[in-house]
N, C-alpha and C positions, 0 to 999 in steps of 0.2 A: 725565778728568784735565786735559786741555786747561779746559775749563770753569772748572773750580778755581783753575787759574793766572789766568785772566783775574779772577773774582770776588775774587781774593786781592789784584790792583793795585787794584780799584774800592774794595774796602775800607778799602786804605793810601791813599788818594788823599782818602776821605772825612776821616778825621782832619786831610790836609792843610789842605782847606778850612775844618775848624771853627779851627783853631790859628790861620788867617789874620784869619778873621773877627770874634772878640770880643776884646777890651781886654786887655792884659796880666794884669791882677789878676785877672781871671775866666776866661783860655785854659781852664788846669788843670781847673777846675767843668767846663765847657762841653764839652770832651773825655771824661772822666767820665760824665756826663750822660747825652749822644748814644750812646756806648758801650754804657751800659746797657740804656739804651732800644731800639738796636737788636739786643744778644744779646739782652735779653727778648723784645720781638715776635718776631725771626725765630726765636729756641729755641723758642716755641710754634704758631709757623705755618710754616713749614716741614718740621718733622716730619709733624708734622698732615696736612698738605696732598701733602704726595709720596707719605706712608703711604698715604692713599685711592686716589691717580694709581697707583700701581703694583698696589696691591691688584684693579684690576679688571683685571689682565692686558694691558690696550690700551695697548701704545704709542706709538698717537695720545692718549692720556691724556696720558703722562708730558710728550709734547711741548707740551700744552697747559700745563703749568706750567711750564717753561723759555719758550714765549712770554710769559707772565704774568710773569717774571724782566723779562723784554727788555723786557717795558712799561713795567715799573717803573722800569729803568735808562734808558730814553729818556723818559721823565716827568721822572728827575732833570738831564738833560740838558738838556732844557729848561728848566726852573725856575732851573738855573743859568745859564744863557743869556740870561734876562730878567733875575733879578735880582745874578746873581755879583758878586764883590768883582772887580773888575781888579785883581790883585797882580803883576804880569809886572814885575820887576826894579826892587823897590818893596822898602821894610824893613818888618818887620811893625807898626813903631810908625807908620810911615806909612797903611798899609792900615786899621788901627786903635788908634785913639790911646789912650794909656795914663790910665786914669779921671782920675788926677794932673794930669794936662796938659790935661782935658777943655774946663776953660775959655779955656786962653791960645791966643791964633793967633797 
């Protein structure tokens, strides 16, 4: 249960960051998108992959997919770490300007 809670902020947090990051006129798409793309992969790997972890009975298995979570979540850590938008008390037209305005500075 614990687990769930935590995975449920990481989640809402991912949206945060795509809504920050692309242009007004295309947030909407880009949220969509991401979305999809990650209920699809993980609705096909995730089942998949716990279903076999648990199936062999070891639960030095199952824990070897919850590391495999953790890697993945500290991989995204990083990746946002080098490349993240700085949006810390910033407007989103600022963090990313709206296509309209692309050209004026």
């Amino acid at each position: 249960m614990v687990i769930f809670f935590f995975a449920s902020a990481a989640a809402s947090s991912a949206y945060l960051t795509v809504a920050e990051t692309f242009p007004l006129e295309i947030r909407a798409l880009a949220i969509a998108v991401f979305y999809a793309f990650g209920t699809g992969l993980g609705g096909m790997i995730g089942p998949t992959l716990f279903g076999e972890l648990i199936e062999t009975g070891e639960r030095s298995n199952v824990l070897i997919g919850y590391l495999i979570g953790a890697g993945l979540m500290m991989f995204a850590a990083l990746v946002q770490s080098i490349w993240g938008a700085a949006a810390e008390r910033k407007s989103l037209e600022e963090v990313a300007r709206p296509l309209s305005q692309a050209g004026e500075r």
